[in-house]
C-alpha positions in Angstrom: 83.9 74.8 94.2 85.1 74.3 98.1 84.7 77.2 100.4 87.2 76.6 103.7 86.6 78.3 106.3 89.5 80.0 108.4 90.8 78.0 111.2 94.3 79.2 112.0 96.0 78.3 114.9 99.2 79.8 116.1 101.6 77.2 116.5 103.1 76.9 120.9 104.3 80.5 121.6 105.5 81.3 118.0 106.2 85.1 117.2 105.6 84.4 113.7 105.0 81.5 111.0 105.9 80.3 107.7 104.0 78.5 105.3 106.3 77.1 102.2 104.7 76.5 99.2 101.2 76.3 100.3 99.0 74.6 97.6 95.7 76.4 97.7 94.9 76.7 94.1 91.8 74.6 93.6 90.5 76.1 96.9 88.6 79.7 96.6 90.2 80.5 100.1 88.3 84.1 101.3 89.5 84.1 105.1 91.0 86.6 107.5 92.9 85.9 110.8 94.5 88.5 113.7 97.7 87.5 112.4 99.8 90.2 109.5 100.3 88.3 106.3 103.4 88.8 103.8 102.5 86.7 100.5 105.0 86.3 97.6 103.9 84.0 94.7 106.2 83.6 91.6 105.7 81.8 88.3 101.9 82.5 88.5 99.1 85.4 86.7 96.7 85.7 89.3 94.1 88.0 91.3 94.6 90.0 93.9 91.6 90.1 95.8 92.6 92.0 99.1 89.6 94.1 101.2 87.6 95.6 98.9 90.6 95.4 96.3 90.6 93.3 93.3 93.6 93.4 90.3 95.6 91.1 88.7 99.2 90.4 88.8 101.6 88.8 86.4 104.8 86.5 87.0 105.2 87.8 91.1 103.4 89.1 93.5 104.5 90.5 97.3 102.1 91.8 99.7 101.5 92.6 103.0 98.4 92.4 104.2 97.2 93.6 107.7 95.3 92.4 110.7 91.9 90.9 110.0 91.4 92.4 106.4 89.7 89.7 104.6 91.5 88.3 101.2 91.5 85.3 98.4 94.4 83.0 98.9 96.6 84.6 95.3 97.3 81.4 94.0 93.4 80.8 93.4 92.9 78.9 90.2 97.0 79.2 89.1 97.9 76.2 87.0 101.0 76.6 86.2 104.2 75.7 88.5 104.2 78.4 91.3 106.2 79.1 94.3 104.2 80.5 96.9 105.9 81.9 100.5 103.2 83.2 103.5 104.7 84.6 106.0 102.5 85.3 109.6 103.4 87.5 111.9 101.8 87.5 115.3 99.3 90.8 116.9 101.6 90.4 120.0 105.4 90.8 118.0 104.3 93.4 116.2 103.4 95.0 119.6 105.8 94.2 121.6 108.8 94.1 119.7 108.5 96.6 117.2 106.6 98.9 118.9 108.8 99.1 122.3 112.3 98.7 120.2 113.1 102.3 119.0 115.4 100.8 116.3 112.7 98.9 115.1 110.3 102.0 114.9 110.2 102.2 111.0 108.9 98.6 110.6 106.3 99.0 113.4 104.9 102.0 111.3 105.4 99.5 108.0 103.0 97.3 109.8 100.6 100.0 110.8 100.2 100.8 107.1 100.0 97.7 106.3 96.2 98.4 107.2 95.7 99.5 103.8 96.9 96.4 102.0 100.8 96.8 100.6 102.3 95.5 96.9 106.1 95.8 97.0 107.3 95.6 93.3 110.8 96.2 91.4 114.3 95.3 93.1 112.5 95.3 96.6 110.1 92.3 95.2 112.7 90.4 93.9 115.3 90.8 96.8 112.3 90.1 99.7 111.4 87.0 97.4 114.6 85.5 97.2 115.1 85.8 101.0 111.3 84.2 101.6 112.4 81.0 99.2 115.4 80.6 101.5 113.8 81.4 104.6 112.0 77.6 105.3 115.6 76.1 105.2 117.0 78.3 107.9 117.0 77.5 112.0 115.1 79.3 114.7 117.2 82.0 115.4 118.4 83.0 111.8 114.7 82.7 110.6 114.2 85.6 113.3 116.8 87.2 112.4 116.1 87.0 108.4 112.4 88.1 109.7 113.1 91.2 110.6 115.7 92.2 107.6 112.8 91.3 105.3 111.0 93.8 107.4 113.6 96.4 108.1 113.8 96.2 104.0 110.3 96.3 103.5 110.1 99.3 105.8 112.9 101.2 103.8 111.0 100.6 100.1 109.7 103.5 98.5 108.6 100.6 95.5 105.1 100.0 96.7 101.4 100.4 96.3 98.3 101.5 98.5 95.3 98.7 98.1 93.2 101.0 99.7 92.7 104.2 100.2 91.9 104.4 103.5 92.6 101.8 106.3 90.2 98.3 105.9 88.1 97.5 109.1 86.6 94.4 109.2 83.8 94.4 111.6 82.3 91.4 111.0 82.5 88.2 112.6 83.0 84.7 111.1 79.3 84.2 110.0 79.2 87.7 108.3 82.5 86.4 106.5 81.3 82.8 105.9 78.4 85.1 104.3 80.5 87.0 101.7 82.9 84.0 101.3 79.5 82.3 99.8 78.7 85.6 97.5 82.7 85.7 96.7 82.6 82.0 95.6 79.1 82.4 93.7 80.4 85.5 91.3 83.8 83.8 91.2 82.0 80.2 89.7 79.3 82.5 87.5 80.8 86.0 86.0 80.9 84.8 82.8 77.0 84.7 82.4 74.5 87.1 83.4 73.9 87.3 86.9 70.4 88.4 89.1 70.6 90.5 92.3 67.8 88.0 93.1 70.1 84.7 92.8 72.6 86.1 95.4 70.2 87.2 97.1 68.7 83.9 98.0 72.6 82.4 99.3 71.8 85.0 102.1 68.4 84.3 102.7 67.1 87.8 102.0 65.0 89.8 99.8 66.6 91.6 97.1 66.6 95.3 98.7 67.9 94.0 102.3 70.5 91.9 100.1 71.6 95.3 98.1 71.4 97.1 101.4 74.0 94.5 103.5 76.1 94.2 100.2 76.7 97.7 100.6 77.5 98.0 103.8 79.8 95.1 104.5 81.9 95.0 100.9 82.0 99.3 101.0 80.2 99.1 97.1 77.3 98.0 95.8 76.9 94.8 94.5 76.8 95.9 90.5 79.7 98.1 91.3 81.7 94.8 93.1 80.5 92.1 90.1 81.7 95.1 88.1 85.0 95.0 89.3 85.4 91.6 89.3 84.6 90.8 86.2 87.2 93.6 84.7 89.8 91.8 86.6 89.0 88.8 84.8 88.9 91.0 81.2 92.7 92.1 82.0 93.7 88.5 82.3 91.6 87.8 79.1 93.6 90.9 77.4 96.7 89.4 78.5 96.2 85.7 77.3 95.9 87.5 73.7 91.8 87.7 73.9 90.7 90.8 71.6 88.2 93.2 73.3 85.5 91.8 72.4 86.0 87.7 73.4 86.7 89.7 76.8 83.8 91.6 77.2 81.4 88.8 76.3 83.7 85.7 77.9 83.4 88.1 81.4 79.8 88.5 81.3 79.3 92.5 79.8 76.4 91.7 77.2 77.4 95.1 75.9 80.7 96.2 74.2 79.9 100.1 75.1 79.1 99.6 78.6 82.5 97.0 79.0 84.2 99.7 77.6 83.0 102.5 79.3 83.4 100.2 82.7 86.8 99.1 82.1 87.5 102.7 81.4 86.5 103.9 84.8 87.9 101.0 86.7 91.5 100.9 84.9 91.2 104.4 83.9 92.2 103.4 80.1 90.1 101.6 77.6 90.6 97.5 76.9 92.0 98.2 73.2 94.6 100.8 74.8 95.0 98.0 77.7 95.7 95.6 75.1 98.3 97.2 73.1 100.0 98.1 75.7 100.8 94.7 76.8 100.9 93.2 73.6 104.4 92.3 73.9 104.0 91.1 77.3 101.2 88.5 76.7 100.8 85.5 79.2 100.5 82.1 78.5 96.2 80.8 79.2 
């Protein structure tokens, strides 16, 4: 599997940027960059791997996604016919133009939340996504204009999620990131078998309780917990595909069917089998 490092650029003097139909899906893409990020992907089941934040979404997915938070691109592994929108906005137009406009007020505050990691669902998801497809096609001017409709919208949703509970603060460098970006792509290529501390620990270069002991302190869990997480992610798109609970527990790694279920209990706070029936009718294609 490729790891890419970030290396965005900020086209000459542009307040913002747009991405059309990035193709990023072979690529596990863990980055970050100064710039706000509003992501909408359609026609795809994927993760959502934000901060310390990891769920799966089915058919769509809009996000915003604040300065410097570290994320996986959402279109990671998708094989089926996507659309995919990113939308960056530049540190220095959220400052100066949202902040210093008082009309504008409510979307600088959107964009200070936006430090938690945002989902939009419902009617706002499908109206912002509709503008987003259109938005490559428009000029200059009526892309900045469109820009901040999508915001002032945005800004006016009450259809939205928290990804974090409190505000994500990455402070570490690119050779920290390049660092998790390496454990990230590891667990990503092996969940499905069982995995030692000891193994990761060697990508980094350090004994198994400095390993635990940076783990913590740079991905906010510990490294059971995280693998944990991951791998339940990976169950719910399992669940979805029509996998019984148990072809998801063992296909994800969980060599026990009472610990997957007591794990996927506490992380989706419901067990697989009630999981499963719940979105039986609403099963996605593998």
């Amino acid at each position: 599997m490729k790891i890419q490092l970030e290396t965005f650029k900020q086209e000459a003097e542009g307040s913002f940027r747009l991405l059309h139909n990035p193709r990023l899906n072979d690529l596990f893409y863990w980055h970050f960059h100064p710039e706000y990020e509003l992501v909408y992907i359609e026609g795809a089941n994927g993760t959502r791997h934000v901060g310390d934040h990891i769920s799966t979404y089915r058919e769509s997915d809009l996000v915003l996604i604040g300065s410097y938070i570290p994320h996986l691109n959402f279109d990671h592994g998708v094989r089926t016919d996507y659309k995919k929108e990113v939308l960056h906005i530049n540190t220095s137009f959220k400052n100066k133009l949202f902040q210093e406009i008082p009309e504008l007020s409510e979307i600088f505050e959107l964009f200070e939340k936006s430090q938690y990691g945002i989902a939009f669902s419902g009617a706002t998801k499908a109206e912002v996504g509709e503008r987003l497809k259109r938005l490559y096609a428009l000029s200059p001017f009526e892309q900045f204009l469109e820009v901040l409709h999508i915001f002032k919208i945005l800004s006016k949703s009450e259809e939205y999620i928290l990804l974090h509970e409190r505000p994500v603060i990455n402070r570490y460098g690119k050779k920290g990131q390049e660092r998790l970006r390496k454990i990230y792509a590891f667990i990503d290529e092996n969940y499905h078998r069982k995995i030692e501390v000891n193994e990761v620990a060697a990508i980094c270069n350090l004994g198994k309780a400095a390993f635990c002991r940076y783990f913590k302190k740079a991905a906010g869990n510990t490294f059971v917990g995280f693998l944990n997480q991951y791998r339940i992610s990976q169950a719910k798109r399992l669940l979805l595909t029509g996998k019984n609970v148990s072809e998801a527990c063992y296909e994800c790694g969980f060599e026990s069917l009472s610990y997957f279920n007591r794990t996927f209990k506490k992380v989706v706070r419901e067990n697989p089998s009630g999981f499963r029936r719940r979105h039986s009718g609403l099963r996605i294609s593998g």
